[in-house]
DSSP file (Angstrom, degrees, kcal/mol; ACC not computed):
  #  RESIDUE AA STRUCTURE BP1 BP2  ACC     N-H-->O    O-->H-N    N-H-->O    O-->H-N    TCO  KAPPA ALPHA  PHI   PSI    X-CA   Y-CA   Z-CA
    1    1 A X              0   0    0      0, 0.0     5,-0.0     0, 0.0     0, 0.0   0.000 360.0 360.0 360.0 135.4  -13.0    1.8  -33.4
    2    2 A X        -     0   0    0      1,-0.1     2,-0.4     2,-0.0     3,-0.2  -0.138 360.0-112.6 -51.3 169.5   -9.9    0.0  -35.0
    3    3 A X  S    S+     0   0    0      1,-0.2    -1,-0.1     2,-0.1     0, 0.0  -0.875  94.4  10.9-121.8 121.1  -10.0   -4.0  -35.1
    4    4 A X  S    S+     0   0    0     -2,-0.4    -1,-0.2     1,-0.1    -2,-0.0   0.550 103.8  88.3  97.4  12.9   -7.7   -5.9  -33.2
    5    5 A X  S    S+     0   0    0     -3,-0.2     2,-0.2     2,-0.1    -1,-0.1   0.311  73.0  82.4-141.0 -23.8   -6.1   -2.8  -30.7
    6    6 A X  S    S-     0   0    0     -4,-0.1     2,-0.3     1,-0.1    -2,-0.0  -0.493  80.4-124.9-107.6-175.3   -8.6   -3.0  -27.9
    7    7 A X        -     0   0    0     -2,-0.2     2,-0.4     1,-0.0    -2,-0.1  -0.775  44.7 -81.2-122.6 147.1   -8.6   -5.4  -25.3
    8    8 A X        -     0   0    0     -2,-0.3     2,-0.5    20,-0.1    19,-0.1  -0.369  32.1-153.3 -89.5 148.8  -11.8   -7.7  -24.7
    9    9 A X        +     0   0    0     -2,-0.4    19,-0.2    17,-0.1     2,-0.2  -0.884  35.3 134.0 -91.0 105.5  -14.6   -6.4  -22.9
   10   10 A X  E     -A   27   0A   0     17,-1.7    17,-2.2    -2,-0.5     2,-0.4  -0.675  60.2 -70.2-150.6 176.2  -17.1   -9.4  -21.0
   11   11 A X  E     -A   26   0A   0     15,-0.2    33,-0.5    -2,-0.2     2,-0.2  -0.832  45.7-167.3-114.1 139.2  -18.4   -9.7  -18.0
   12   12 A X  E     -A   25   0A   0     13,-2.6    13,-2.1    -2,-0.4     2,-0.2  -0.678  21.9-132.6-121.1 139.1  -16.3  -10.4  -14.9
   13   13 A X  E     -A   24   0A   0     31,-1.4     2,-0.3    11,-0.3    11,-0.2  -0.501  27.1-162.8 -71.8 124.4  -17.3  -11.6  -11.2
   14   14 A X  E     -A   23   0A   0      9,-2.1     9,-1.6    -2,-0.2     2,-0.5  -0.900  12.2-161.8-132.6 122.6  -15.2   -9.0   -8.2
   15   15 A X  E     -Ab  22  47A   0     31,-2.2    33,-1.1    -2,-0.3     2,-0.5  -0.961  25.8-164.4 -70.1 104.8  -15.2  -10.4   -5.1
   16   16 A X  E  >> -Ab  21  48A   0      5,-2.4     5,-2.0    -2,-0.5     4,-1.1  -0.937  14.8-178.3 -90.4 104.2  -14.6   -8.9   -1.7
   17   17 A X  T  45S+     0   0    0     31,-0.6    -1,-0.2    -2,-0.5    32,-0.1   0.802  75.8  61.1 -89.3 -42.1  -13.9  -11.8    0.4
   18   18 A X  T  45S+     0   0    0      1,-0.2    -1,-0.2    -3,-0.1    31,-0.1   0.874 117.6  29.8 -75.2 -18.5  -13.5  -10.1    3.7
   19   19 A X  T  45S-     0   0    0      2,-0.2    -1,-0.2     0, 0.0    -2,-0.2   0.768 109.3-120.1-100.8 -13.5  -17.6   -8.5    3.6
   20   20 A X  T  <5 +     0   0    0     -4,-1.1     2,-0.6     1,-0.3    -3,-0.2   0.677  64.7 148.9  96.1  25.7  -18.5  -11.6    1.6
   21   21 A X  E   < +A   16   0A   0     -5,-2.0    -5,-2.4     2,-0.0     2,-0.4  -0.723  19.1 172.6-102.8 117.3  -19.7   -9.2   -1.3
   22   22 A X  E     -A   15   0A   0     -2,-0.6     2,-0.3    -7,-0.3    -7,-0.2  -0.990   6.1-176.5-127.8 144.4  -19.4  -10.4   -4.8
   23   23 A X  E     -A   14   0A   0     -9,-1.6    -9,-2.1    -2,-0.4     2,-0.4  -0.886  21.7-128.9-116.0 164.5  -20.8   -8.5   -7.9
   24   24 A X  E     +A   13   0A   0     -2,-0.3   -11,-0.3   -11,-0.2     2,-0.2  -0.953  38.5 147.5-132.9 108.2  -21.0   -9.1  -11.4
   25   25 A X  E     -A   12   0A   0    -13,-2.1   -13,-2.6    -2,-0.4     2,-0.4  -0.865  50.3 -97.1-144.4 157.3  -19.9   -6.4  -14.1
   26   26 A X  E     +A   11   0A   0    -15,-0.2     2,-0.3    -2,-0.2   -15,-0.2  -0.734  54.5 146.5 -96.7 158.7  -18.5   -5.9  -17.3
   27   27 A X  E     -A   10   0A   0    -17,-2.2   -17,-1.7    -2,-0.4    -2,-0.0  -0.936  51.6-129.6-173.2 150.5  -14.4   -5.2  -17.3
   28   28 A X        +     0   0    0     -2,-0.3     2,-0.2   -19,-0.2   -20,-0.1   0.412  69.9 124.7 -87.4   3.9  -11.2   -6.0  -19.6
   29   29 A X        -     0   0    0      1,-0.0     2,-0.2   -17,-0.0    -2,-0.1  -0.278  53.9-150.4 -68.0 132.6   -9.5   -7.4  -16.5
   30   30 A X        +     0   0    0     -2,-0.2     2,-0.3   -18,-0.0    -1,-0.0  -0.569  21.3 171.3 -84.0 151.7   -8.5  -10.8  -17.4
   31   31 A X        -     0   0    0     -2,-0.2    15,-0.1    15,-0.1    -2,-0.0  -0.950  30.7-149.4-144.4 138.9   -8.1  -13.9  -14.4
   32   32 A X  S    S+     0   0    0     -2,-0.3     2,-0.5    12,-0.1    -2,-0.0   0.490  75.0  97.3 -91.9  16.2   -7.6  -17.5  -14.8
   33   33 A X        -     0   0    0     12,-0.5    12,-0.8     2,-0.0     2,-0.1  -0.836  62.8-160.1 -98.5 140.3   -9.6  -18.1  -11.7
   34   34 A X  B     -C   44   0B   0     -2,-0.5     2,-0.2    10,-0.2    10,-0.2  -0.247  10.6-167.4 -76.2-174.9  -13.3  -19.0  -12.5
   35   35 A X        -     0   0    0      8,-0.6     2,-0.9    -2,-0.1     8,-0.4  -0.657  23.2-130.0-174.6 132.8  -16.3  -19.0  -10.6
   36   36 A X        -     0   0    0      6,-0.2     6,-0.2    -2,-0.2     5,-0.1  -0.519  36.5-154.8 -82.1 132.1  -19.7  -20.5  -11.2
   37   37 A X    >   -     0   0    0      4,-4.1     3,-1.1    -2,-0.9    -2,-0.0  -0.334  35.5 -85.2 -96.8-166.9  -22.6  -17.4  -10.6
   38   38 A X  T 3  S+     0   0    0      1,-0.2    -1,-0.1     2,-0.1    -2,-0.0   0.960 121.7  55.1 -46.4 -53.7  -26.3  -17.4   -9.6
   39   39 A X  T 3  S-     0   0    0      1,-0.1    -1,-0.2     2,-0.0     3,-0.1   0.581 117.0-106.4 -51.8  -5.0  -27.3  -17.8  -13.4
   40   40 A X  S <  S+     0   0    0     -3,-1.1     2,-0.2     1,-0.4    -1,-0.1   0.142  80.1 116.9 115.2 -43.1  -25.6  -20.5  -13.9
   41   41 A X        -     0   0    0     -5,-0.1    -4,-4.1     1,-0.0    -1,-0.4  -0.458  60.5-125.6 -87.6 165.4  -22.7  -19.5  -16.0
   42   42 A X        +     0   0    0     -6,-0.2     2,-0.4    -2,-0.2    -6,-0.2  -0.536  37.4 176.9 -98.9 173.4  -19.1  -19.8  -14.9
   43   43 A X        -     0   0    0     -8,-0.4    -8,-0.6    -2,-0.2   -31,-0.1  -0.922  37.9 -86.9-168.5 154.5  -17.5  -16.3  -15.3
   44   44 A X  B     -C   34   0B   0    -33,-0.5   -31,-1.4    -2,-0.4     2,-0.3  -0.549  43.3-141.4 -87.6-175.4  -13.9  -15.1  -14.3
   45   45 A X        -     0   0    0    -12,-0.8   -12,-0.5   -33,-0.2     2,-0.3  -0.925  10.3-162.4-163.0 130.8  -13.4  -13.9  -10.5
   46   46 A X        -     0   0    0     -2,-0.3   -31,-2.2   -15,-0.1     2,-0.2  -0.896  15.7-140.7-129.8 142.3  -11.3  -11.0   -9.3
   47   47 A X  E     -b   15   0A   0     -2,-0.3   -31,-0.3   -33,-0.2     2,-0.2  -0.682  27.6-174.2-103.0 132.4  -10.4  -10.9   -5.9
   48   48 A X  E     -b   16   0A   0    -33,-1.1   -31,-0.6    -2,-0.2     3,-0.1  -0.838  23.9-142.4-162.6 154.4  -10.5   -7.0   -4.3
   49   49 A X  S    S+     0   0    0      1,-0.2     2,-0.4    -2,-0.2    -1,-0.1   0.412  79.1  23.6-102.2  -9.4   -9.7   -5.7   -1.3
   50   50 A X        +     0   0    0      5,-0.0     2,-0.3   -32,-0.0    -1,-0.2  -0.990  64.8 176.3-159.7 144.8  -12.0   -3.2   -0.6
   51   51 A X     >  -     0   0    0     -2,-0.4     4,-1.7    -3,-0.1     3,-0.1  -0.925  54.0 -91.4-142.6 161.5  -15.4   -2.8   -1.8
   52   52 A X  T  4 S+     0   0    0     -2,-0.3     6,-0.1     2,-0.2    -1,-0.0   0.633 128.0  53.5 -22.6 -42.7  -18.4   -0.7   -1.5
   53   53 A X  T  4 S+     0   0    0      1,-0.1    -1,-0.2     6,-0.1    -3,-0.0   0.787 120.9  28.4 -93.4 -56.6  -19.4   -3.4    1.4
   54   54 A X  T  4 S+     0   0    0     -3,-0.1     2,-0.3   -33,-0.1    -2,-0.2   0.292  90.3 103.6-112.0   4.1  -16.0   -3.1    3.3
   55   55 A X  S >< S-     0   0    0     -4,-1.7     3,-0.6     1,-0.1     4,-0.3  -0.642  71.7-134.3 -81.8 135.1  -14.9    0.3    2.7
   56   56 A X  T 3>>S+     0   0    0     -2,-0.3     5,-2.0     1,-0.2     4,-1.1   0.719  93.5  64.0 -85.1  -3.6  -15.6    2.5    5.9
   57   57 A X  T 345S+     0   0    0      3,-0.2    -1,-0.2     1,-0.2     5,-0.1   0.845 111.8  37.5 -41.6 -53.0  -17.2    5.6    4.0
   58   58 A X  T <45S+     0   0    0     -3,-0.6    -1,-0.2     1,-0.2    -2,-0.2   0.176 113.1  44.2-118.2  21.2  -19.5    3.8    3.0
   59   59 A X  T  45S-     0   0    0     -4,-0.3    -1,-0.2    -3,-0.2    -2,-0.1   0.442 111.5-116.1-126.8 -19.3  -20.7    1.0    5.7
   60   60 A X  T  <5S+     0   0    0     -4,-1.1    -3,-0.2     3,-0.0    -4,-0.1   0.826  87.0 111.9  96.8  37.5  -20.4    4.7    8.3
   61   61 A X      < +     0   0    0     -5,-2.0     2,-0.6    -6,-0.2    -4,-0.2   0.151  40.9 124.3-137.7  44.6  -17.7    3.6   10.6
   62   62 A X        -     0   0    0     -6,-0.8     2,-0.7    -5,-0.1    -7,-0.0  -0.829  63.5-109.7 -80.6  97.4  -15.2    6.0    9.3
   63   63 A X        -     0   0    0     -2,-0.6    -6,-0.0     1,-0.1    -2,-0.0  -0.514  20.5-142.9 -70.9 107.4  -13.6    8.1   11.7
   64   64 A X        -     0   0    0     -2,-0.7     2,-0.5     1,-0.1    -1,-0.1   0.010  12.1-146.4 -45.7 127.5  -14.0   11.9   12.3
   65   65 A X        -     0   0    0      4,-0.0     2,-2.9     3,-0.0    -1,-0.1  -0.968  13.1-125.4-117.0 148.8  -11.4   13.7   13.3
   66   66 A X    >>  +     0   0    0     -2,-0.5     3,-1.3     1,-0.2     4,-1.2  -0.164  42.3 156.4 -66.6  52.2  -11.7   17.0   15.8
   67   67 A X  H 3> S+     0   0    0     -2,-2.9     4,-1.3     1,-0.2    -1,-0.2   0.551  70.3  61.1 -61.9  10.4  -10.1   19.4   13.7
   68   68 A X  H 3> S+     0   0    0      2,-0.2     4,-2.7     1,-0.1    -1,-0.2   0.781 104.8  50.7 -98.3 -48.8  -11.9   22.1   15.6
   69   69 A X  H <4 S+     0   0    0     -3,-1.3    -2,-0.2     2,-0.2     4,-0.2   0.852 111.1  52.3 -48.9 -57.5  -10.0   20.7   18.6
   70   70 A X  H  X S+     0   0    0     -4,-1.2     4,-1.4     1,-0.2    -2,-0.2   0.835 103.7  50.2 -54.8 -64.9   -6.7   21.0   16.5
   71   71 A X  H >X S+     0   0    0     -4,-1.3     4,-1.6     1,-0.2     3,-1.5   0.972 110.5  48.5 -48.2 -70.8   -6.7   24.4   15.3
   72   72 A X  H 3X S+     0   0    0     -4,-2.7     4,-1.0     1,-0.2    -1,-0.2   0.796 110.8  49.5 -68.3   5.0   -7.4   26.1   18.9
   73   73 A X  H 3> S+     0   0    0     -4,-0.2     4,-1.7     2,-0.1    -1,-0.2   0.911 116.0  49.0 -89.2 -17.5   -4.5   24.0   20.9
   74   74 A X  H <X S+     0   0    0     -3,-1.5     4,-1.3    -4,-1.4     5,-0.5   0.973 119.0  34.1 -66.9 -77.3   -2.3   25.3   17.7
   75   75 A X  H  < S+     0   0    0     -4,-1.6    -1,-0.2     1,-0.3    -2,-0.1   0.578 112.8  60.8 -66.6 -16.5   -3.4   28.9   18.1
   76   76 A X  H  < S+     0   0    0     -4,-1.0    -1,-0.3    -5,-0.4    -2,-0.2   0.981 119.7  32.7 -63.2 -82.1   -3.5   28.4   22.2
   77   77 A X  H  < S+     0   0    0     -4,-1.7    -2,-0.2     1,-0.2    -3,-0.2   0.707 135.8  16.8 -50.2 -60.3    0.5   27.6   21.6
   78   78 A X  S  < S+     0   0    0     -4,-1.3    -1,-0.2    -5,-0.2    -3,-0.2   0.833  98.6  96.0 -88.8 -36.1    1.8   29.7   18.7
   79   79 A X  S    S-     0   0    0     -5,-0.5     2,-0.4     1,-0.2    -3,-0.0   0.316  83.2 -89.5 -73.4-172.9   -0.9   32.6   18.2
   80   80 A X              0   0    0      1,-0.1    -1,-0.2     0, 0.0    -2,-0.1  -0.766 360.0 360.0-102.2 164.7   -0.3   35.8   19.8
   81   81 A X              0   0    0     -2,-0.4    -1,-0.1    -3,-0.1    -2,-0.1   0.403 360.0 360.0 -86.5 360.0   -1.3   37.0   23.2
């Protein structure tokens, strides 16, 4: 890798405030907000809006839709007789 070109790579706190879900990972995203973590050390904190936690794919309260439904009232209405 070249010297001096890349951006630095540590490890960063993302929060998801609204499921209460925080993790700890490494990223080049920069914050000036801190946060102290379990270990002890303070880390920076990025704030996200959706997480794993709060996304509805993944917690299963994601909603289905009938397309089954869709298709015959289209084909009821257009298709031929």
């Amino acid at each position: 890798m070249k010297q001096g070109i890349h951006p630095e790579y540590r490890p960063v706190v993302f929060r998801d405030q609204s499921a209460g879900y925080a993790f700890l990972t490494r990223s080049t995203v920069t914050s000036e907000r801190t946060v102290q973590w379990e270990d002890g050390h303070v880390y920076p904190v990025v704030d996200v809006d959706v997480s794993s936690a709060s996304h509805p794919f993944y917690t299963g309260r994601m909603r289905t839709l009938d397309t089954a439904g869709r298709v015959e009232r289209f084909k009821r209405r257009y298709g031929n007789d």
